[in-house]
C-alpha positions as CSV (number, residue, x, y, z in Angstrom):
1,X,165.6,145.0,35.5
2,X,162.1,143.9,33.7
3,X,163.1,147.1,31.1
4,X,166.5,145.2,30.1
5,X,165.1,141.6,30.1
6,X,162.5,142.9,27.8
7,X,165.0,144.2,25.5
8,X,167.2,141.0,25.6
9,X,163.9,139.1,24.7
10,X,163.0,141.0,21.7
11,X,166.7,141.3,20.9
12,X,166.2,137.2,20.8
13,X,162.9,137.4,19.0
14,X,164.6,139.7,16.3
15,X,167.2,137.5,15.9
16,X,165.5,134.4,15.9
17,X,163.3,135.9,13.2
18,X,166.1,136.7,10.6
19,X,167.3,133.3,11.4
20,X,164.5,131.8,10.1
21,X,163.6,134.0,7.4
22,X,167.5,133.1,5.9
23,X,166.7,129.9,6.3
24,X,163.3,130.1,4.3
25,X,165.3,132.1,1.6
26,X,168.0,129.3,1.8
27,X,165.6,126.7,1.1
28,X,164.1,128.5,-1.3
29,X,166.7,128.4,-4.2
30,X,166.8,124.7,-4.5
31,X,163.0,124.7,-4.8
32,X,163.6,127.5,-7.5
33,X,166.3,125.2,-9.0
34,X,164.5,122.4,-9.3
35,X,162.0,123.9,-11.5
36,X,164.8,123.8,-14.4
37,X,164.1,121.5,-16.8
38,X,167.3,120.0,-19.3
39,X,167.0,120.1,-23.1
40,X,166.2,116.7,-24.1
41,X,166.7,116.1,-28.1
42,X,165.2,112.9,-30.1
43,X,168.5,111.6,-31.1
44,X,169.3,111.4,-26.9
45,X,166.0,110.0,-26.6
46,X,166.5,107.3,-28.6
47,X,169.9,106.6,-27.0
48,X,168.7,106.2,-24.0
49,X,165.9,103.9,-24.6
50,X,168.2,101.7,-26.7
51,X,169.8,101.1,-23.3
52,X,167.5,101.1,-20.9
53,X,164.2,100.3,-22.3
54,X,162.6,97.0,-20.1
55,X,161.2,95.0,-23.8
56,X,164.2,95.8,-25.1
57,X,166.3,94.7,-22.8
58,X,163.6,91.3,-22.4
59,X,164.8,91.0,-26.4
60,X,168.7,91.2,-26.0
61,X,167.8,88.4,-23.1
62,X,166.1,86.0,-25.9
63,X,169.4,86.4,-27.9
64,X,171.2,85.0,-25.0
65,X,169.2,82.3,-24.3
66,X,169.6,81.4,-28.2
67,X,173.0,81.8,-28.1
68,X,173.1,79.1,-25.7
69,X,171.3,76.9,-27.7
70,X,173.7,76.7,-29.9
71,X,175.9,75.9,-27.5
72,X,173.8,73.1,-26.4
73,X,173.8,71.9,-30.0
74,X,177.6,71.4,-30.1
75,X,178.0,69.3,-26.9
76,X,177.9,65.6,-27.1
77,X,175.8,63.2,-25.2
78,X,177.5,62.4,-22.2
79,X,179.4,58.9,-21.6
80,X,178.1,56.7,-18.5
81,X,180.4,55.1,-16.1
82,X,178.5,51.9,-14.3
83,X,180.6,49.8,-11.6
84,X,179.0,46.8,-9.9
85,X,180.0,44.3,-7.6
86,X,178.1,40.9,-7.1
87,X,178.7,37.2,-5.3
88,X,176.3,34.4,-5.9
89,X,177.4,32.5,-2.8
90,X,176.5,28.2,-2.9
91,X,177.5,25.2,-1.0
92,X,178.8,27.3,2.4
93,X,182.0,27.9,-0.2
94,X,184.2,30.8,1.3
95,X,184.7,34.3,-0.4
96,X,188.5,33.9,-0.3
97,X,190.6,32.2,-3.0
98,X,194.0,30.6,-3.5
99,X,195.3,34.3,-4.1
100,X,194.1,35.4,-0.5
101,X,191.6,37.2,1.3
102,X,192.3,40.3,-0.1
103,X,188.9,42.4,-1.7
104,X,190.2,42.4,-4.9
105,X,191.5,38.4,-4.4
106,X,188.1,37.0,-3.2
107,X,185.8,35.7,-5.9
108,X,183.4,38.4,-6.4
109,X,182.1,39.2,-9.7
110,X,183.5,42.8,-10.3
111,X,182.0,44.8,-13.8
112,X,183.2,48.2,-14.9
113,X,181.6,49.3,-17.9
114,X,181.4,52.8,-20.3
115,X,178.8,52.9,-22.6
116,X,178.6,55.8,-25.1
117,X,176.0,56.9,-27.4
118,X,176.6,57.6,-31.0
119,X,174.3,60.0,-33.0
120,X,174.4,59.4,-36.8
121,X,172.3,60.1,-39.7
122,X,173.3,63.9,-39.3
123,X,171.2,64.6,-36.6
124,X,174.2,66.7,-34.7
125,X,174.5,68.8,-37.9
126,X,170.8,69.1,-38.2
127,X,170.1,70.0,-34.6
128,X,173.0,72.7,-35.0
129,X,171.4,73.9,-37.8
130,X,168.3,74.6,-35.7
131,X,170.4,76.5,-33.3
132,X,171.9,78.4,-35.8
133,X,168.9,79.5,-37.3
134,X,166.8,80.2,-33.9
135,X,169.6,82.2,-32.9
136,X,169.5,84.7,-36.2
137,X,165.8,84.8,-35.7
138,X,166.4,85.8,-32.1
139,X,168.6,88.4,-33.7
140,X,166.3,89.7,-35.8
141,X,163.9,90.0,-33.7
142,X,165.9,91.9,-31.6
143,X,166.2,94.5,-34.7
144,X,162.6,94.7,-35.0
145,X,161.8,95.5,-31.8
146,X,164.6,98.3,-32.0
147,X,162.9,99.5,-35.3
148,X,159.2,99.7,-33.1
149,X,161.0,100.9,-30.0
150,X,162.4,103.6,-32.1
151,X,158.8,104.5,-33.7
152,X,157.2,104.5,-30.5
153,X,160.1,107.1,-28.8
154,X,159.6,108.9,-31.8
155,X,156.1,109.0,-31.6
156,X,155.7,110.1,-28.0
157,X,158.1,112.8,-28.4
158,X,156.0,114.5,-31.0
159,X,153.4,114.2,-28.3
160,X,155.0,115.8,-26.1
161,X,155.9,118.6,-28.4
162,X,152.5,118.7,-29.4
163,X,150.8,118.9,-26.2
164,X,153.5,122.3,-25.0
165,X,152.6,123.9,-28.5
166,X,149.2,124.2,-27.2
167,X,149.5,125.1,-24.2
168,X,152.2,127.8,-26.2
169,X,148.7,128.4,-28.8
170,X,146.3,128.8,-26.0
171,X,148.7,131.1,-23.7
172,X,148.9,133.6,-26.5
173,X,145.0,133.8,-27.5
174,X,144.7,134.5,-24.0
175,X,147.0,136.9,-24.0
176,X,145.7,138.3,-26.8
177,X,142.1,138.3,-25.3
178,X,143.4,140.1,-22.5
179,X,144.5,142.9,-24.7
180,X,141.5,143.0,-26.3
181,X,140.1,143.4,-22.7
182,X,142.2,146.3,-22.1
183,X,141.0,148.1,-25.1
184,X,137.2,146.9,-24.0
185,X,138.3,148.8,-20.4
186,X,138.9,152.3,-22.5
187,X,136.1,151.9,-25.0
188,X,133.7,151.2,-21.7
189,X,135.0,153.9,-20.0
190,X,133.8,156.6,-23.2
191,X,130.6,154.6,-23.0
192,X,131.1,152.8,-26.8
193,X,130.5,149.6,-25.0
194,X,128.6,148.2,-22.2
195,X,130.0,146.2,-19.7
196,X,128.7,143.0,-20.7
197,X,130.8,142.9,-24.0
198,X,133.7,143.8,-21.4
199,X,132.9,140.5,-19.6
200,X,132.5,138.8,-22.5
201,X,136.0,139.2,-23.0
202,X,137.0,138.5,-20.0
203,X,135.0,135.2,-19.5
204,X,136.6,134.6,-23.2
205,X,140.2,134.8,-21.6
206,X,139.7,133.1,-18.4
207,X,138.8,130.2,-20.8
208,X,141.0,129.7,-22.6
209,X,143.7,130.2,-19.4
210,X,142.0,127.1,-18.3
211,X,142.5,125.3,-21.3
212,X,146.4,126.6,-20.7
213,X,146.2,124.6,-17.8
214,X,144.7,121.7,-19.1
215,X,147.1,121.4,-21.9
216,X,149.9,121.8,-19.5
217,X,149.0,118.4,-17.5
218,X,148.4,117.2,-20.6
219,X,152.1,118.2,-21.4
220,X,153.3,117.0,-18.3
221,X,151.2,113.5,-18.4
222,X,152.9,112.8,-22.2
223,X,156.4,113.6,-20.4
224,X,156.6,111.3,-18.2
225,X,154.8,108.6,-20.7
226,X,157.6,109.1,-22.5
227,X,160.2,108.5,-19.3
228,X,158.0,105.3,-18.6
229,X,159.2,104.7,-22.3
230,X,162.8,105.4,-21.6
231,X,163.3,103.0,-18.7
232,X,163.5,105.4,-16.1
233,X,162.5,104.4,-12.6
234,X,161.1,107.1,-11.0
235,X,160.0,109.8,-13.8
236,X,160.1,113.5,-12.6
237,X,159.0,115.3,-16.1
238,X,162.4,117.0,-15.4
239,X,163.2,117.9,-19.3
240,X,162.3,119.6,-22.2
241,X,162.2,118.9,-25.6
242,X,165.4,120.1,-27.5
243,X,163.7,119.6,-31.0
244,X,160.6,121.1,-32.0
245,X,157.7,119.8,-34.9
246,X,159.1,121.4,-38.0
247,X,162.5,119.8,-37.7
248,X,160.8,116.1,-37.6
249,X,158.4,117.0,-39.9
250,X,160.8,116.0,-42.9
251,X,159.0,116.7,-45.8
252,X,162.2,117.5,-48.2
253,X,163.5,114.1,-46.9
254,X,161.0,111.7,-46.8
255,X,159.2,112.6,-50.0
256,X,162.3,111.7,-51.9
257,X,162.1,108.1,-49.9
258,X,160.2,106.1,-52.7
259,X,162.5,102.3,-52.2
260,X,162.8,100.4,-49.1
261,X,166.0,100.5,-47.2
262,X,167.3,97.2,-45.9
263,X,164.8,93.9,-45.4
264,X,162.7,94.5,-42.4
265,X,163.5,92.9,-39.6
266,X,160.5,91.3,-39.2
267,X,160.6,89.9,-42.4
268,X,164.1,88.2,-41.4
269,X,163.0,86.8,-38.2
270,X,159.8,84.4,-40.1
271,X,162.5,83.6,-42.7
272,X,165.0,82.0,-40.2
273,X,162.0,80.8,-38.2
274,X,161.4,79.3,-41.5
275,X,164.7,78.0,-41.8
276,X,165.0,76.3,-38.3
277,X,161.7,74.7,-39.1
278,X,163.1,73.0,-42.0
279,X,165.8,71.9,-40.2
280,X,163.5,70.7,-37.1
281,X,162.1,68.3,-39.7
282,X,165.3,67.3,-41.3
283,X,165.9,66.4,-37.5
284,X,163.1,64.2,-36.7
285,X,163.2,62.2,-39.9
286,X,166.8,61.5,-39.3
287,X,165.1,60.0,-36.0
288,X,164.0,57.2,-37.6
289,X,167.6,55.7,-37.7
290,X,168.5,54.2,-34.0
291,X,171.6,55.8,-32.6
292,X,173.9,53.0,-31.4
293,X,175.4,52.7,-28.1
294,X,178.9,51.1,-27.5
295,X,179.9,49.2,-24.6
296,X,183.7,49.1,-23.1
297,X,183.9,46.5,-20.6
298,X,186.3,45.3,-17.5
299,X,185.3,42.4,-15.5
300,X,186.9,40.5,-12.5
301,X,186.3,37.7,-10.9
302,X,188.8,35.1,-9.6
303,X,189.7,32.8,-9.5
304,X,187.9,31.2,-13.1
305,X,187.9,34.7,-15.3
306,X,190.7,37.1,-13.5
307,X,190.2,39.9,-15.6
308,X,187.7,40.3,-18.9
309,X,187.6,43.2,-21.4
310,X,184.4,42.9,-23.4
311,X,183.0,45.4,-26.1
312,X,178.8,45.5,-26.8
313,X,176.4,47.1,-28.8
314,X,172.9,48.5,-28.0
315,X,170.3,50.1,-30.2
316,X,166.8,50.5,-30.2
317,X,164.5,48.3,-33.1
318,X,162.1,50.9,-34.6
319,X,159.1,48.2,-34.8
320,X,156.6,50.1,-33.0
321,X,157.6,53.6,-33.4
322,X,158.8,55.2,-36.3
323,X,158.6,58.3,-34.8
324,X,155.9,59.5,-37.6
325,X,153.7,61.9,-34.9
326,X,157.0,64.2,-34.3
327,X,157.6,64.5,-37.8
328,X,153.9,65.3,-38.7
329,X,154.1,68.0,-35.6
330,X,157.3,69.3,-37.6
331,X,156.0,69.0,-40.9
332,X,153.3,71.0,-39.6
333,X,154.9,73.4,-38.2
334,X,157.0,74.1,-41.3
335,X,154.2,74.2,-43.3
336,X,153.0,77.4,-40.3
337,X,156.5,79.1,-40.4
338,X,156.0,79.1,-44.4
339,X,152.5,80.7,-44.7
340,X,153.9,83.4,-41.7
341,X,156.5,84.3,-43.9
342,X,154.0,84.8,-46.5
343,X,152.1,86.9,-44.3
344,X,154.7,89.4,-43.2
345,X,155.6,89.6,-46.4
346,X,152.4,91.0,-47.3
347,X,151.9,92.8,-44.4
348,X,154.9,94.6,-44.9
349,X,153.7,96.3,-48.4
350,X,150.6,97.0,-47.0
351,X,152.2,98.8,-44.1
352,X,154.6,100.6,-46.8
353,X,151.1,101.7,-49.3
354,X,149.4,103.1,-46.2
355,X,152.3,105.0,-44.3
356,X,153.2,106.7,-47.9
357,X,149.5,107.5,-48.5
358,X,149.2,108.9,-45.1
359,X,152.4,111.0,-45.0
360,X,151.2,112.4,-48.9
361,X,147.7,113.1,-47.5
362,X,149.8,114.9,-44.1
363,X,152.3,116.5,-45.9
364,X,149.8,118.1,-48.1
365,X,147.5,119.5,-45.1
366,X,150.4,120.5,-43.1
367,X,151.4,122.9,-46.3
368,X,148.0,124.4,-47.2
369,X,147.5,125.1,-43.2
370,X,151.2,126.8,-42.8
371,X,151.2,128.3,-46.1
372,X,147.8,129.5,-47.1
373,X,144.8,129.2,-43.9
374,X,146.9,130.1,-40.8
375,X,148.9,133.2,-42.5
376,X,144.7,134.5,-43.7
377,X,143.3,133.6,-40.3
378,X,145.7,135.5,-38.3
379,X,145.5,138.7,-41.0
380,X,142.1,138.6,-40.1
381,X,142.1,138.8,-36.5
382,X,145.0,141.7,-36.2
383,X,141.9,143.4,-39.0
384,X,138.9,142.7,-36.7
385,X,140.8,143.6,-33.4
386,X,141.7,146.6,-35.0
387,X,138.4,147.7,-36.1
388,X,137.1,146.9,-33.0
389,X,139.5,148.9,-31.5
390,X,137.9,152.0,-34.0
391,X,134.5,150.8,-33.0
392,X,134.0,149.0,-36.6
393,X,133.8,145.8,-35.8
394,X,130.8,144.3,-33.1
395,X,132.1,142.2,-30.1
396,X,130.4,138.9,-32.0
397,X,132.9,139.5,-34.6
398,X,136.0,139.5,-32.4
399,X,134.9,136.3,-30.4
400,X,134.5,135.0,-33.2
401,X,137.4,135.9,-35.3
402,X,139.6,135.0,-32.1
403,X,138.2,131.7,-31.7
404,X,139.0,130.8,-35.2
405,X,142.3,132.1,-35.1
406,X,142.8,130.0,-32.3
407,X,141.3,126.8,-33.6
408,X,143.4,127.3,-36.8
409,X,146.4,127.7,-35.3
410,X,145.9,124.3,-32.7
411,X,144.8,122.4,-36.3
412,X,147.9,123.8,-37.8
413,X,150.0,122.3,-34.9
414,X,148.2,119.2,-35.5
415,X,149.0,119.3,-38.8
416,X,152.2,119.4,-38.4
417,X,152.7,116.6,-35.9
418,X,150.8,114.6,-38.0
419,X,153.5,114.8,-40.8
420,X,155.8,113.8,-38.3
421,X,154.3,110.9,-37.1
422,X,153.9,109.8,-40.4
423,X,156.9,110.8,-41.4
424,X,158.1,108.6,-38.8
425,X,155.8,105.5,-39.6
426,X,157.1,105.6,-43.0
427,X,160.5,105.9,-42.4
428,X,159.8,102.3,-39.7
429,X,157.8,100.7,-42.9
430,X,160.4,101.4,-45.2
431,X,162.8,100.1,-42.5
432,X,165.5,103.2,-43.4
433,X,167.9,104.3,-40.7
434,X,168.6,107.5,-39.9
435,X,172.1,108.1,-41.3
436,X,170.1,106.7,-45.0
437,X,167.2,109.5,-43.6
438,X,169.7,112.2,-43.9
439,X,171.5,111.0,-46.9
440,X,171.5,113.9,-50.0
């Protein structure tokens, strides 16, 4: 009996076992899938942050609120309704008349009265001219901070394929130190080198691994900066690029870029701010004129004056005030608007002189290091390694010439994404879209 309840228990025990085990290998393939990251191109990039980027979005908001400016611009003032009933009673007379006793037949003094105001001296048409104006400045504001939003996507993208080419660059001199160790195990082993130049190697390797690692959270970090970027809520650096450096490097297209495309946004926006400014002005010295108010009138009060319809007028006398502080404060603030304007203005060529001399001065290092020092640097490793290899070249030499190799190739990268970025700096200066970018 104990014999066949100790079989039924490890029976259970065996079973229980595979159970969990399946379930461990069930739980293991969403982990495994979870790990694959989606392609993410630029062009997607920068559709989704045109839709879901927070400042963005806080800049589609300020067109709103403009657009209802204008609204508020068109609507006139409001007419007010006043009703008031009064008695003045004297010499114990009664309330009621000849007519009755009725509310409306005693001899209270009943007023209904709608009083208007009138705005003339164009201030309607000035004050909608303001609206008008702040609300294509809102606009173009909106556009510039599209044209940055797109720079800055643009700019943390080639981060991001910057940071996973070197972890890429470091993986393989690794790799290739590695190798280099291998051949260090044989040449030890027929007693051509001592074991400290093995370890050398070695310590070499397990260097530059760490540096892997390093530029992998480095990777990682610029990732999810760039989901931050994107308006996502909860970044999972769940993506890949689906570009890589060369292809927004652009050299054949931006050095043909030599004119500006459109006028800059930002340029726009002081213009209209500019614009509404005058207006403002145009506004305040139109204040000087009193708008009227008109007066409708109904009065009862029998049994003297049964009914009375009486029409009034109302304005202000502009003795004290002339209302010459508000149209200093506008006057002043035109006087702003127009030296801003100036300033953009300039600001604007300046940004245009130094993007081109930058992208000249990148272009130009990113083709003598792809064309001329990275093709000699790696010629010379593959030589060194191999004479090491034969025993012709010292362990000083390969460190060395590894190294370099390395080093040349991360300052090639570099290179490389600098074009980009200034590729992509000019191409915001110049204010040129992307379907003018890829224009023959």
């Amino acid at each position: 009996m104990n014999r066949v309840f100790l079989i039924l228990t490890l029976t259970f025990c065996l079973s229980e076992q595979k159970l969990l085990n399946l379930q461990a290998a069930e739980t293991a393939v969403p982990s495994k899938l979870t790990t694959m990251r989606t392609a993410l191109t630029l062009a997607e990039a920068k559709r989704i942050a045109f839709e879901r980027n927070w400042d963005l979005l806080a800049a589609k908001s300020d067109v709103d609120m403009a657009t209802a400016q204008k609204i508020i611009s068109r609507e006139f003032p409001n007419p007010t309704l006043s009703y008031s009933t009064s008695k003045i009673q004297t010499d114990n007379h009664p309330s009621h008349t000849a007519a009755g006793n009725g509310y409306w037949d005693r001899s209270y003094d009943t007023v209904v009265a709608v009083n208007q105001l009138l705005e003339i001296g164009g201030k309607r048409a000035k004050r909608q001219a303001s609206a008008s104006a702040g609300f294509k400045s809102a606009e173009a504001r909106l556009a510039d901070a599209r044209r940055l939003l797109d720079l800055a996507v643009t700019q943390n993208y080639i981060a991001v394929l910057l940071a996973e080419a070197n972890v890429q660059i470091l993986q393989q001199s690794a790799k290739s130190l590695r190798q280099e160790a291998g051949i260090a195990e044989t040449r030890l082993k027929a007693g051509d080198i001592s074991l400290a130049d093995k370890s050398q190697i070695e310590i070499a390797a397990d260097r530059l691994e760490l540096d892997a690692q390093a530029a992998e959270a480095a990777a990682r970090k610029a990732r999810i900066d760039l989901e931050v970027l994107l308006g996502t809520q909860n970044p999972n650096d769940a993506w890949a690029p689906g570009d890589n450096l060369n292809s927004l490097a652009l050299l054949p297209t931006m050095a043909s870029q030599t004119a500006p495309g459109a006028v800059r946004p930002d340029l726009r926006a002081a213009e209209f701010n500019l614009e509404r400014a005058d207006a403002d002005l145009r506004l305040q010295k139109a204040m000087r004129l009193p708008d009227p108010t008109v007066l409708v009138q109904y009065e009862h009060e029998p049994p003297e004056q049964p009914n009375t319809i009486g029409l009034g007028l109302a304005f202000p006398l502009p003795i004290w005030n002339r209302n010459r502080g508000a149209i200093g404060v506008a006057k002043a603030a035109k006087d702003q608007a127009a030296l801003q304007a100036l300033k953009i203005q300039g600001q604007i060529a300046g940004e245009i002189a130094a993007a081109r001399i930058t992208y000249e001065n990148a272009a130009a290092r990113q083709r003598q290091y792809t064309g001329e020092i990275q093709p000699k640097s790696e010629q010379i490793r593959k030589t060194v390694s191999f004479a090491y290899s034969k025993g012709g070249a010292s362990l000083l030499d390969l460190l060395s010439a590894e190294r370099n190799d390395n080093d040349v190739r991360l300052a090639t990268a570099q290179a490389i994404a600098d074009t980009a970025n200034a590729a992509a700096a000019l191409k915001a200066a110049l204010n040129l879209s992307d379907t003018a970018l890829n224009r023959p």
